[in-house]
LUMLUM-37639 format. One record per residue (C-alpha): x, y, z; residue in three letters; residue number from 1. Coordinates in steps of 0.1 Angstrom, whole numbers, padded with zeros to 4 digits. Example, Ala and Ser with C-alpha at 12.3 -4.5 7.8 and 13.67 -1.06 7.14 Angstrom:
BEGIN
+-------+-------+-------+------+-----+
!    px !    py !    pz ! code ! pos !
+-------+-------+-------+------+-----+
!  0123 ! -0045 !  0078 !  Ala !   1 !
!  0137 ! -0011 !  0071 !  Ser !   2 !
+-------+-------+-------+------+-----+
//
This chain:
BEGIN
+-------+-------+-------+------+-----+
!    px !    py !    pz ! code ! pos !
+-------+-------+-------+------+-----+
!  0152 !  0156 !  0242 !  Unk !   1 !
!  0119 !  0139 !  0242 !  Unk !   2 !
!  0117 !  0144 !  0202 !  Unk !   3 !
!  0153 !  0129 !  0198 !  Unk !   4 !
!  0147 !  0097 !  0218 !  Unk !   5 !
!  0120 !  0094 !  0191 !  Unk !   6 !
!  0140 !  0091 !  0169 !  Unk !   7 !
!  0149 !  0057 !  0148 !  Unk !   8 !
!  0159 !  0045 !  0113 !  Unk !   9 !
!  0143 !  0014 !  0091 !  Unk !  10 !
!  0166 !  0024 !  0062 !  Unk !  11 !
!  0190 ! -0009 !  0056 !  Unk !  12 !
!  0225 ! -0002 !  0068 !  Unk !  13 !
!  0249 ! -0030 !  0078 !  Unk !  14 !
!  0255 ! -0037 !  0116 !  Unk !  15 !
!  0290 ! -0019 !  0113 !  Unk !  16 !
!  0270 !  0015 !  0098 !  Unk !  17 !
!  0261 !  0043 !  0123 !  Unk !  18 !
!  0238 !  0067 !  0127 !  Unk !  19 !
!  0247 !  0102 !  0126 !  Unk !  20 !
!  0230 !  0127 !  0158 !  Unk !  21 !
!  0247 !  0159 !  0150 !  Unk !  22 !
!  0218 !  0162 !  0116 !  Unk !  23 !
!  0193 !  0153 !  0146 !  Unk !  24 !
!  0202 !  0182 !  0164 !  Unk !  25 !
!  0205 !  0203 !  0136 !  Unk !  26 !
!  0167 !  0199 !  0125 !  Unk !  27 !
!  0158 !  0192 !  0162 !  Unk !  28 !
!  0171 !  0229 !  0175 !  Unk !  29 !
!  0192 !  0209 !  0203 !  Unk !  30 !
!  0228 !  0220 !  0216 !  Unk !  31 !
!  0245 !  0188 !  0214 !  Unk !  32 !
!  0261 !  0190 !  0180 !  Unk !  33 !
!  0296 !  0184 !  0199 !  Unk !  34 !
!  0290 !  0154 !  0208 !  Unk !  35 !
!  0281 !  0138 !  0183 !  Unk !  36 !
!  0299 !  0135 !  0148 !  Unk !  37 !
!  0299 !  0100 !  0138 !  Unk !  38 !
!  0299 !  0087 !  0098 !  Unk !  39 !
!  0259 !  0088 !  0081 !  Unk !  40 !
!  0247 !  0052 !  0072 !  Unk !  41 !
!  0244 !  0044 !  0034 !  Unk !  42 !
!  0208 !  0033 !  0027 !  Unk !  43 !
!  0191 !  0008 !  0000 !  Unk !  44 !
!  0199 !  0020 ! -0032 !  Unk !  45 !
!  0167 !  0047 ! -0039 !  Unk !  46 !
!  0153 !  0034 !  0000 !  Unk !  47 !
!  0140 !  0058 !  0024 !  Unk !  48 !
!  0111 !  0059 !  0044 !  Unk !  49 !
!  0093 !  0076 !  0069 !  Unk !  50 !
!  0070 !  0052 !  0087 !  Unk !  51 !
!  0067 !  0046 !  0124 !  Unk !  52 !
!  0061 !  0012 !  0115 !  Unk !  53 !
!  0090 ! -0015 !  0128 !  Unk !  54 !
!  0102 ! -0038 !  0109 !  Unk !  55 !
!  0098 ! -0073 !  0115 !  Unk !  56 !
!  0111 ! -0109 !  0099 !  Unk !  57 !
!  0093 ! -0141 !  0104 !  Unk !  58 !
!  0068 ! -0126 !  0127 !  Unk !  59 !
!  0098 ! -0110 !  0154 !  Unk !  60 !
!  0115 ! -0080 !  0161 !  Unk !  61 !
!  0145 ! -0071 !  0145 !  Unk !  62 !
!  0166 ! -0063 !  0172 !  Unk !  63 !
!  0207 ! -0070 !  0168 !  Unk !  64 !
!  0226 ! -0076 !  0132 !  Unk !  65 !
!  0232 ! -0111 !  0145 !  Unk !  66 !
!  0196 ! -0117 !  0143 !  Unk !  67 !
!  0188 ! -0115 !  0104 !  Unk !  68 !
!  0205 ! -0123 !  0074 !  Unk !  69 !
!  0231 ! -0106 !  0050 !  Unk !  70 !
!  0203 ! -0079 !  0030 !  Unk !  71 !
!  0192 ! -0094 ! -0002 !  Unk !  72 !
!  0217 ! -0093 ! -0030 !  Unk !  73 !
!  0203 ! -0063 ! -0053 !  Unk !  74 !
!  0202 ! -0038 ! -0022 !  Unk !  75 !
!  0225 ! -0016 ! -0039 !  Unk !  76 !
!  0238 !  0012 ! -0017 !  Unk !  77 !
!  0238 !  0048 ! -0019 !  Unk !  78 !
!  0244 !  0081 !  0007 !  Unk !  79 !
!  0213 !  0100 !  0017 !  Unk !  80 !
!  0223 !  0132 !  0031 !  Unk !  81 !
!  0201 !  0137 !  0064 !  Unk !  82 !
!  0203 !  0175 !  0060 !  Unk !  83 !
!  0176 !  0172 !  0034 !  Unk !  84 !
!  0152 !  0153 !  0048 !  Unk !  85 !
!  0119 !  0172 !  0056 !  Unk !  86 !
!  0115 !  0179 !  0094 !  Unk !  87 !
!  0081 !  0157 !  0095 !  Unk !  88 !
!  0098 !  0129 !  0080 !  Unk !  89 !
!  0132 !  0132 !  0103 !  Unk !  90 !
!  0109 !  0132 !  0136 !  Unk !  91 !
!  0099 !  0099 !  0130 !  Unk !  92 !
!  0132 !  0082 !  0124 !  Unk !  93 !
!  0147 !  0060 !  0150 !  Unk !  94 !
!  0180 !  0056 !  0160 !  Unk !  95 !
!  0196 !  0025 !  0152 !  Unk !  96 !
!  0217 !  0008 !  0129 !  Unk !  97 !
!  0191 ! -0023 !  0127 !  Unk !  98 !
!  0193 ! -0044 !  0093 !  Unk !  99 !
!  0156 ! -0049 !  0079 !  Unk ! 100 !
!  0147 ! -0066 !  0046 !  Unk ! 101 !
!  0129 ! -0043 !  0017 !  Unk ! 102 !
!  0097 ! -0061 !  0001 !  Unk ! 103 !
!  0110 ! -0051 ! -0030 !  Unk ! 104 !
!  0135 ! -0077 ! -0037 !  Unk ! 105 !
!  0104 ! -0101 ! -0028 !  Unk ! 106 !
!  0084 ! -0082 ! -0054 !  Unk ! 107 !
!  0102 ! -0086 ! -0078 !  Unk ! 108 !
!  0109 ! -0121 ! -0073 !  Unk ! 109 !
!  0073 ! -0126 ! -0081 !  Unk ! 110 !
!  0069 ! -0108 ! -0114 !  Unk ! 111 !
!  0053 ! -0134 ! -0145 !  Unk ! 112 !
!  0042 ! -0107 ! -0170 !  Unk ! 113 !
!  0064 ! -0104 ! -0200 !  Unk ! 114 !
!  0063 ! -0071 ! -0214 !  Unk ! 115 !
!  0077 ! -0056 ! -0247 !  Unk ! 116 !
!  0100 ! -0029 ! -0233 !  Unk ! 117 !
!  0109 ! -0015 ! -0267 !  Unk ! 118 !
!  0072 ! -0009 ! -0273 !  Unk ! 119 !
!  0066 !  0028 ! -0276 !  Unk ! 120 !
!  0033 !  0028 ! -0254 !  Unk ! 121 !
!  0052 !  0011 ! -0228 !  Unk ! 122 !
!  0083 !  0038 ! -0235 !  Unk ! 123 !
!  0061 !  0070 ! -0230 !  Unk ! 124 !
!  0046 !  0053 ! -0198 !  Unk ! 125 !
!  0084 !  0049 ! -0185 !  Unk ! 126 !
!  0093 !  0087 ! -0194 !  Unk ! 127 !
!  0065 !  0099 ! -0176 !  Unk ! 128 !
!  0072 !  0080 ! -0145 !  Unk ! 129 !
!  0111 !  0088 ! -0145 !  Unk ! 130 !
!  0100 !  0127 ! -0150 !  Unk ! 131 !
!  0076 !  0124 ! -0121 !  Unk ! 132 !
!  0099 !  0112 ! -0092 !  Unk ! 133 !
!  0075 !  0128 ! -0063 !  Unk ! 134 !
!  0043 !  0114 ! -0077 !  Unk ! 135 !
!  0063 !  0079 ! -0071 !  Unk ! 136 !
!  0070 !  0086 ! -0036 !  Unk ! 137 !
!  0037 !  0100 ! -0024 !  Unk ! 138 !
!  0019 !  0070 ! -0039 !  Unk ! 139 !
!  0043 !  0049 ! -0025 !  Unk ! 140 !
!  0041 !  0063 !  0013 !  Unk ! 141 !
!  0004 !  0057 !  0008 !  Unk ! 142 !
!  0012 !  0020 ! -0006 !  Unk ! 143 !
!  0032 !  0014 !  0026 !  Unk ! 144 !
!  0007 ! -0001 !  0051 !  Unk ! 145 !
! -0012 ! -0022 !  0028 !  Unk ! 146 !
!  0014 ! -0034 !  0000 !  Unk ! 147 !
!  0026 ! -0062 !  0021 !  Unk ! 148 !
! -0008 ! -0077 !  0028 !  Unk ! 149 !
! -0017 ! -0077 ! -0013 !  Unk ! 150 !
!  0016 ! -0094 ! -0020 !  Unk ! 151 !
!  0009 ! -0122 !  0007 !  Unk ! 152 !
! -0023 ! -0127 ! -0007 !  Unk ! 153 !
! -0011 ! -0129 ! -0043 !  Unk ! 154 !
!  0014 ! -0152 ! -0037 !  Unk ! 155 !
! -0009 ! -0175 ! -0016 !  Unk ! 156 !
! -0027 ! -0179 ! -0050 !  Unk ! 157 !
!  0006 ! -0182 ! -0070 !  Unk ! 158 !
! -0006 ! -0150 ! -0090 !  Unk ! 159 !
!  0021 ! -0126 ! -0108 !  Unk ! 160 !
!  0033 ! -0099 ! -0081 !  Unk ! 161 !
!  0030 ! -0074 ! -0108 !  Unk ! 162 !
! -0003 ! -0074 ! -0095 !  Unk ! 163 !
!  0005 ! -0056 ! -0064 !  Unk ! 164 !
!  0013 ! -0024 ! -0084 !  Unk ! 165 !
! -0019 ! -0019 ! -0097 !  Unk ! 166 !
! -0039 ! -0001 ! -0072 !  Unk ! 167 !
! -0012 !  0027 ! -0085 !  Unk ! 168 !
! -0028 !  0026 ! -0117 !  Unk ! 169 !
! -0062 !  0025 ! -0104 !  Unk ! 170 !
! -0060 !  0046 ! -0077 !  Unk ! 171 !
! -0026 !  0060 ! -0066 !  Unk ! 172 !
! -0033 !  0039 ! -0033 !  Unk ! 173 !
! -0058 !  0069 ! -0024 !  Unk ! 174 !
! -0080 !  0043 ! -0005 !  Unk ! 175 !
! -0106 !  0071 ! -0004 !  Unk ! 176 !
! -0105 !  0074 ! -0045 !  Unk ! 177 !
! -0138 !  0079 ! -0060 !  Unk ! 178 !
! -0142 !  0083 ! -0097 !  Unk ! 179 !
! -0165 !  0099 ! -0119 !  Unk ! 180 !
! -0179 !  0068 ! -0127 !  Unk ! 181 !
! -0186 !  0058 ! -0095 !  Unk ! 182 !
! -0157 !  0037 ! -0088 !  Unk ! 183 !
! -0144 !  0035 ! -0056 !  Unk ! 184 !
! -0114 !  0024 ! -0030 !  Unk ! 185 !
! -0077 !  0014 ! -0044 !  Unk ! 186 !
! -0090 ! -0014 ! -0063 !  Unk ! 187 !
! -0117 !  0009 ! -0083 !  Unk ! 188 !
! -0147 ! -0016 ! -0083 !  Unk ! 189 !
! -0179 ! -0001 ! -0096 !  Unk ! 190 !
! -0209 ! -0008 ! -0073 !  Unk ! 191 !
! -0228 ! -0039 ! -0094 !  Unk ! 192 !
! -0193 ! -0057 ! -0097 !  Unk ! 193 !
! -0181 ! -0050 ! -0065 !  Unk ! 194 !
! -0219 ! -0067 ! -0051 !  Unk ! 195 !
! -0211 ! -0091 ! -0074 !  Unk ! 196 !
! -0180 ! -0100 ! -0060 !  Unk ! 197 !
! -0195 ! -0099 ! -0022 !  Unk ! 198 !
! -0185 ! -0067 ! -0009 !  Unk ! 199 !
! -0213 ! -0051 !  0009 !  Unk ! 200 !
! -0223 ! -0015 !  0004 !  Unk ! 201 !
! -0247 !  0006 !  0023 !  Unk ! 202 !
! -0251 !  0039 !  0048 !  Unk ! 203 !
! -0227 !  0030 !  0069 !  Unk ! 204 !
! -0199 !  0007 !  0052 !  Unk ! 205 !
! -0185 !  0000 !  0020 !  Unk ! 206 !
! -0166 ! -0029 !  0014 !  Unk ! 207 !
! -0153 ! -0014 ! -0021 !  Unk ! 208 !
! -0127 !  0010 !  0004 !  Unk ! 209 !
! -0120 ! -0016 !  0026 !  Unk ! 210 !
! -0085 ! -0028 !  0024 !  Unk ! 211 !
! -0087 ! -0063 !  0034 !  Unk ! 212 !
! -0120 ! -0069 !  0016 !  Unk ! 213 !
! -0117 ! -0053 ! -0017 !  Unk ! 214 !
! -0079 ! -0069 ! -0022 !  Unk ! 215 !
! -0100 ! -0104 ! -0019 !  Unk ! 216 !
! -0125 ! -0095 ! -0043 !  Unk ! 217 !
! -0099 ! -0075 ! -0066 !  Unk ! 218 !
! -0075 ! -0107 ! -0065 !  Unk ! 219 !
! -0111 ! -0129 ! -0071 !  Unk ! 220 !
! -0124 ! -0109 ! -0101 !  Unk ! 221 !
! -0085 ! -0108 ! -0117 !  Unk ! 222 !
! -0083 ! -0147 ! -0116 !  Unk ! 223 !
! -0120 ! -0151 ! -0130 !  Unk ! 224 !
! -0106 ! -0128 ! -0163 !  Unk ! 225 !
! -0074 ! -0146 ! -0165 !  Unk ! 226 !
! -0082 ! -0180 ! -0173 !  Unk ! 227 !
! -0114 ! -0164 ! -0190 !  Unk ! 228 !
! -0088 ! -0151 ! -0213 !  Unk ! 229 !
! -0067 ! -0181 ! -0215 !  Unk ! 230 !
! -0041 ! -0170 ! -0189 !  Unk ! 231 !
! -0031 ! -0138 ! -0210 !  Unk ! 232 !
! -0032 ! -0113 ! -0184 !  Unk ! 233 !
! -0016 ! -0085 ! -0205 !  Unk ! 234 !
! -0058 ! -0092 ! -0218 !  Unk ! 235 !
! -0072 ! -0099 ! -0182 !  Unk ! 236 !
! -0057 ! -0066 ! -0172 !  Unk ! 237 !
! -0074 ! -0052 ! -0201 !  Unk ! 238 !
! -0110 ! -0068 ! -0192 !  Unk ! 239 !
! -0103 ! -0051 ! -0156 !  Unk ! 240 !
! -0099 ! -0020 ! -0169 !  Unk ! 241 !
! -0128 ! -0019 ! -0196 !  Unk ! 242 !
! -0150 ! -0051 ! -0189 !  Unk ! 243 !
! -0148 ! -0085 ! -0203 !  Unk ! 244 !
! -0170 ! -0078 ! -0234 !  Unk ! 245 !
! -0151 ! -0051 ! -0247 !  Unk ! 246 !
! -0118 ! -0074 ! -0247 !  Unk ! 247 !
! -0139 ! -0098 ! -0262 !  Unk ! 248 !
! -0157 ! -0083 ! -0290 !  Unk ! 249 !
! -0124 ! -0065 ! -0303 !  Unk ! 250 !
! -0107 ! -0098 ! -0300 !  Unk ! 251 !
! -0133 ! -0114 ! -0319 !  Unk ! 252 !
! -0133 ! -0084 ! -0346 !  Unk ! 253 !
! -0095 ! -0091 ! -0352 !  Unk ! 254 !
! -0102 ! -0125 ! -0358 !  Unk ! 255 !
! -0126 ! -0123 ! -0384 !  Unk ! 256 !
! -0103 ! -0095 ! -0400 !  Unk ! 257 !
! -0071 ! -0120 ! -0396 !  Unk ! 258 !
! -0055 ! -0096 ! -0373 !  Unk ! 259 !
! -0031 ! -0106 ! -0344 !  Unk ! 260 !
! -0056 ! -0108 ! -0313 !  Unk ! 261 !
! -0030 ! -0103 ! -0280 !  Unk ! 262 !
! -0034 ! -0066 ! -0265 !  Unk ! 263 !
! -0013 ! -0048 ! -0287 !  Unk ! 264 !
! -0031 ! -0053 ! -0317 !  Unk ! 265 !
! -0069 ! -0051 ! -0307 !  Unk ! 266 !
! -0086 ! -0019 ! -0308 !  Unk ! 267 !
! -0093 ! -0009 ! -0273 !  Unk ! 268 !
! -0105 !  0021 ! -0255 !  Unk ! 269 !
! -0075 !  0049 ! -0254 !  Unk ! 270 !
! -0075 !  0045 ! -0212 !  Unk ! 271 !
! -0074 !  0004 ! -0220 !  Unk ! 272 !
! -0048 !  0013 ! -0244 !  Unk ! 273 !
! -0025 !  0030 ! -0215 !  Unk ! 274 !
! -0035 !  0012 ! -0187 !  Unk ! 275 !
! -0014 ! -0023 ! -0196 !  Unk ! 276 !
!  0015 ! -0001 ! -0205 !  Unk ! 277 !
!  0012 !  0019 ! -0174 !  Unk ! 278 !
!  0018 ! -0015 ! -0150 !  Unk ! 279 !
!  0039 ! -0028 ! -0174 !  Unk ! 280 !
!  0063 !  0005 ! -0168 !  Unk ! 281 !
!  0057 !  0001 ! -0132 !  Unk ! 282 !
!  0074 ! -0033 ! -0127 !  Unk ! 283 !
!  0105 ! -0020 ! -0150 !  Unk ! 284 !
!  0110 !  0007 ! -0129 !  Unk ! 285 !
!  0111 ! -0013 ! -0099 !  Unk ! 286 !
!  0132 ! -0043 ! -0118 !  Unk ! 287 !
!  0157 ! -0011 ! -0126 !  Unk ! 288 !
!  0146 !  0023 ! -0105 !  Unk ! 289 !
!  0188 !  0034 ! -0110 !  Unk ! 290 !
!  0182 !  0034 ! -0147 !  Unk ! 291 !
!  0155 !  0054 ! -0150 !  Unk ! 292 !
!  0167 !  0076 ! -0118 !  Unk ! 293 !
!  0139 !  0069 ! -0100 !  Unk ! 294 !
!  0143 !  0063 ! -0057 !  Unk ! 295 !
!  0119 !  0039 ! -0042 !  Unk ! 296 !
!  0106 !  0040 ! -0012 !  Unk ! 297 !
!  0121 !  0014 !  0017 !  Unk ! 298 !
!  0090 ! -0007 !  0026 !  Unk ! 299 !
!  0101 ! -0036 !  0053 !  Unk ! 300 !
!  0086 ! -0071 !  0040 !  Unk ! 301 !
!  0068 ! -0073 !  0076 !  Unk ! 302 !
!  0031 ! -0068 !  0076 !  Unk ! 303 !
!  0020 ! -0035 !  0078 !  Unk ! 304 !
! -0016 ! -0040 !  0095 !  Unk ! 305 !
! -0033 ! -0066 !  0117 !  Unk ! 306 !
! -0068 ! -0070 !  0112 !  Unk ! 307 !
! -0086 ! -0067 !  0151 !  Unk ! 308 !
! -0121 ! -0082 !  0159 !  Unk ! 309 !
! -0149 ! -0066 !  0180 !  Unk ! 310 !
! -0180 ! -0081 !  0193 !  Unk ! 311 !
! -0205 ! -0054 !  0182 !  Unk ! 312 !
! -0208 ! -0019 !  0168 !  Unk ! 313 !
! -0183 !  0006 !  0179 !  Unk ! 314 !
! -0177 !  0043 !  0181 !  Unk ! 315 !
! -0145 !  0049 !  0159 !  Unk ! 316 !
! -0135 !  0079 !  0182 !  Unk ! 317 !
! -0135 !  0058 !  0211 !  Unk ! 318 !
! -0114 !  0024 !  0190 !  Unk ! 319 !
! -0088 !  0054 !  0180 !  Unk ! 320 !
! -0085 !  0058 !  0221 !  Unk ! 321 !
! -0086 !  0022 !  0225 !  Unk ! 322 !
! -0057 !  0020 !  0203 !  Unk ! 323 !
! -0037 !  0053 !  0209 !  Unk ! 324 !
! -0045 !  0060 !  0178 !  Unk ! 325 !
! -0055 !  0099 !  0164 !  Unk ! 326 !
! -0090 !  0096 !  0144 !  Unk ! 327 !
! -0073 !  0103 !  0111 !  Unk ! 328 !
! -0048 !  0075 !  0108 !  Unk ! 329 !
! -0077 !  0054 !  0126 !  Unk ! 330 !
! -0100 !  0066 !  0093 !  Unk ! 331 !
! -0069 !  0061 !  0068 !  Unk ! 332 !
! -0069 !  0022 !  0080 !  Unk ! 333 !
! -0104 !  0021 !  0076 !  Unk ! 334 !
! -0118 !  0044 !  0047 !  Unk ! 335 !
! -0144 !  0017 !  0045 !  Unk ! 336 !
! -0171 !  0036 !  0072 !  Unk ! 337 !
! -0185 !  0058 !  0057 !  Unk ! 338 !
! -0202 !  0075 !  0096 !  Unk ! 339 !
! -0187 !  0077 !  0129 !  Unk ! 340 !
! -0192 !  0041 !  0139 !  Unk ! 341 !
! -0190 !  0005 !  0126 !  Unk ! 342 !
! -0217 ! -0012 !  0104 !  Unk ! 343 !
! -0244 ! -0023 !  0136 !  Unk ! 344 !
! -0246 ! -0056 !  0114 !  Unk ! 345 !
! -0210 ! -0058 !  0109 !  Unk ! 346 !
! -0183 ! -0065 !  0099 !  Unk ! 347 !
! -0169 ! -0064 !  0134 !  Unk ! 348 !
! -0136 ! -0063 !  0125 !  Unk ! 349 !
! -0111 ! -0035 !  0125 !  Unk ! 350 !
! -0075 ! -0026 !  0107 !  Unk ! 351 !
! -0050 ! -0011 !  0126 !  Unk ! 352 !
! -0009 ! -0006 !  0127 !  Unk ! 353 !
!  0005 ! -0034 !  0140 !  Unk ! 354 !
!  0019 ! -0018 !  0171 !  Unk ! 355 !
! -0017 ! -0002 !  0178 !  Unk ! 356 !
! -0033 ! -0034 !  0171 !  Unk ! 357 !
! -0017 ! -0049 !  0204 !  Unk ! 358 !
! -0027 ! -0019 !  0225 !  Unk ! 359 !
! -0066 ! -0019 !  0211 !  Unk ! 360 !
! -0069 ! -0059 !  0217 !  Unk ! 361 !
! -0054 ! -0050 !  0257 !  Unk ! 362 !
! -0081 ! -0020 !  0258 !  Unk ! 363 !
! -0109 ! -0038 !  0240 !  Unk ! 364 !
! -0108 ! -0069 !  0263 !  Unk ! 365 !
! -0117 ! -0043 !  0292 !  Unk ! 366 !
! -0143 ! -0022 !  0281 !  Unk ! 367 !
! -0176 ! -0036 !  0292 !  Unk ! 368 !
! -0202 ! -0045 !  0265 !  Unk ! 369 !
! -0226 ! -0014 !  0269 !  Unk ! 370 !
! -0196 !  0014 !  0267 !  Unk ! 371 !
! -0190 !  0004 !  0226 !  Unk ! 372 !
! -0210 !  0039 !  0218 !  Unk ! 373 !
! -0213 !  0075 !  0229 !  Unk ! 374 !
! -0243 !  0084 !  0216 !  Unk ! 375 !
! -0275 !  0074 !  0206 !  Unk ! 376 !
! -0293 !  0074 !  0177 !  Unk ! 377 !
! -0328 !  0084 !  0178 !  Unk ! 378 !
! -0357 !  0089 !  0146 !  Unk ! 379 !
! -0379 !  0122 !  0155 !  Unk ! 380 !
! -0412 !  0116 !  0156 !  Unk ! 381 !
! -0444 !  0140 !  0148 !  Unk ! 382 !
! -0447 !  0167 !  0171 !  Unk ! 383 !
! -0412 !  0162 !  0185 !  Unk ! 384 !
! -0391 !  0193 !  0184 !  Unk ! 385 !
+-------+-------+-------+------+-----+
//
């Protein structure tokens, strides 16, 4: 019984729609299947997800129908049989016929890149994706605590929420991603432009895997190539991919041949060459997921992290407590440490759910300055053993 009072729902049903229990006791092992047999809720078109997370609209809980609006327009609807949900993604459900708002609609409000659908570099991109559904919804669970904070910040800066997709390119949303050539976090920065853009790298932090930091210097370094290239960002998202000069010299070799010079025409590396294409396929499948058959993932437009500040260094192990968190999600929040404690010289600042945010802030005002760490560092000396 403790596992079914768990249990919730953030798909998008209307306040009439009801949840079924008798699937709940079917997965759960619980005898109660007689009493309860009521209709399944329809969900968001191609909407499901498995988060903890609450939704919330204008900073509060979503807590009766009669406190939100009619779901955006384009929330198509569509059954989602219960009985084939995993078991780990079914125990954290919640019961309730709540009405939450996707972020997609809000996405896709946003987008400012025109594309050339008909291409056939964006076409092969678009097959691959609709062949792949799975690799769309594991990126996307990993998307789902940090893809409301990019959009926030992109739209702050009036940039095109295309650009919110891109870490999928770059990195899957693997926050941990390191490639061979040494790029790192979901934004891939190298290490000289990621100092150059003022994230800090050293034994124990780097800024190029932390959320918060990277997206600043990620949405930084995009602007800088934009009006570089004239506002062509089909060419910025080239220079982001391959570097500036390489843009520039084969824009500069089209010219002198009296080629077209925008990004279809200029002879690019072959990752370049797929990269653009590869976004590009990304916003047309979320414009149209039904056509290509492809189901995204329900992510509420409510922030999926609150950023928490702390006086001085701290042992992660003992924030996880603070916050009732286990280690690994604490970690997954925070791929940015690279050891088993904050930067000594900061940044003092922690990410954490929303929910566990509250409860570390409560804990963290308590614990007295010298209990931050549980060990001690010390340098052997000569003739120590």
């Amino acid at each position: 019984m403790k596992l079914l009072a768990k249990l919730s729902t953030r798909f998008s049903p209307t306040a009439s729609q009801t949840f079924t229990l008798k699937a709940a006791a079917t997965i759960c092992g619980l005898c109660i299947l007689s009493a309860c047999n009521e209709p399944r809720p329809t969900v968001e078109s191609g909407f499901f997800d498995s988060s903890a997370r609450q939704a919330k609209v204008a900073g509060s809980d979503i807590s009766t129908a009669q406190d939100v609006k009619q779901a955006p327009a384009d929330n198509q609807q569509a059954n989602y049989a219960l009985d084939d949900l995993e078991f780990e993604q079914f125990e954290e459900l919640y019961l309730s016929t709540e009405t939450t708002y996707s972020i997609w609609p809000r996405v896709r409000a946003g987008f400012q890149i025109d594309s050339d659908i008909d291409h056939p570099s964006l076409q092969n991109e678009l097959k691959w994706f609709a062949k792949h559904h799975t690799y769309m919804q594991r990126v996307m669970r990993r998307a789902d605590p940090f893809i409301h904070y990019i959009l926030e910040e992109a739209e702050k800066r009036d940039l095109p929420t295309e650009l919110v997709l891109l870490p999928v390119v770059e990195s899957a949303y693997q926050p941990f991603a390191y490639s061979h050539g040494r790029a790192a976090g979901i934004w891939q920065f190298i290490p000289s432009t990621g100092r150059i853009y003022g994230l800090k790298q050293n034994w124990w932090y780097d800024g190029r895997r932390d959320i918060y930091a990277s997206t600043q210097a990620a949405l930084d370094y995009l602007e800088k190539l934009n009006k570089q290239f004239d506002g062509d960002w089909m060419l910025a998202l080239a220079a982001y991919n391959s570097g500036s000069g390489t843009v520039s010299r084969a824009i500069r070799r089209n010219k002198k041949a009296n080629k077209p010079t925008d990004f279809w025409h200029l002879k690019l590396p072959k990752e370049t060459r797929a990269y653009v294409p590869k976004l590009l396929a990304l916003k047309e499948i979320v414009v149209n997921p039904d056509k290509y058959n492809v189901s995204l993932r329900f992510i509420p437009d409510a922030p999926g992290f609150k950023q928490v500040k702390t006086t001085a260094q701290i042992d992660l192990a003992l924030a996880a407590e603070l916050a009732d968190l286990d280690l690994d999600t604490l970690y997954n929040f925070n791929p940015a440490f690279n050891r088993w404690a904050t930067d000594p010289d900061g940044p003092h600042s922690l990410i954490l759910p929303v929910e566990a945010a509250e409860i570390f802030e409560e804990n963290y005002a308590a614990l007295p300055a010298d209990k931050h760490l549980r060990w001690t560092r010390h340098k052997i000396k000569s003739g120590e053993t």
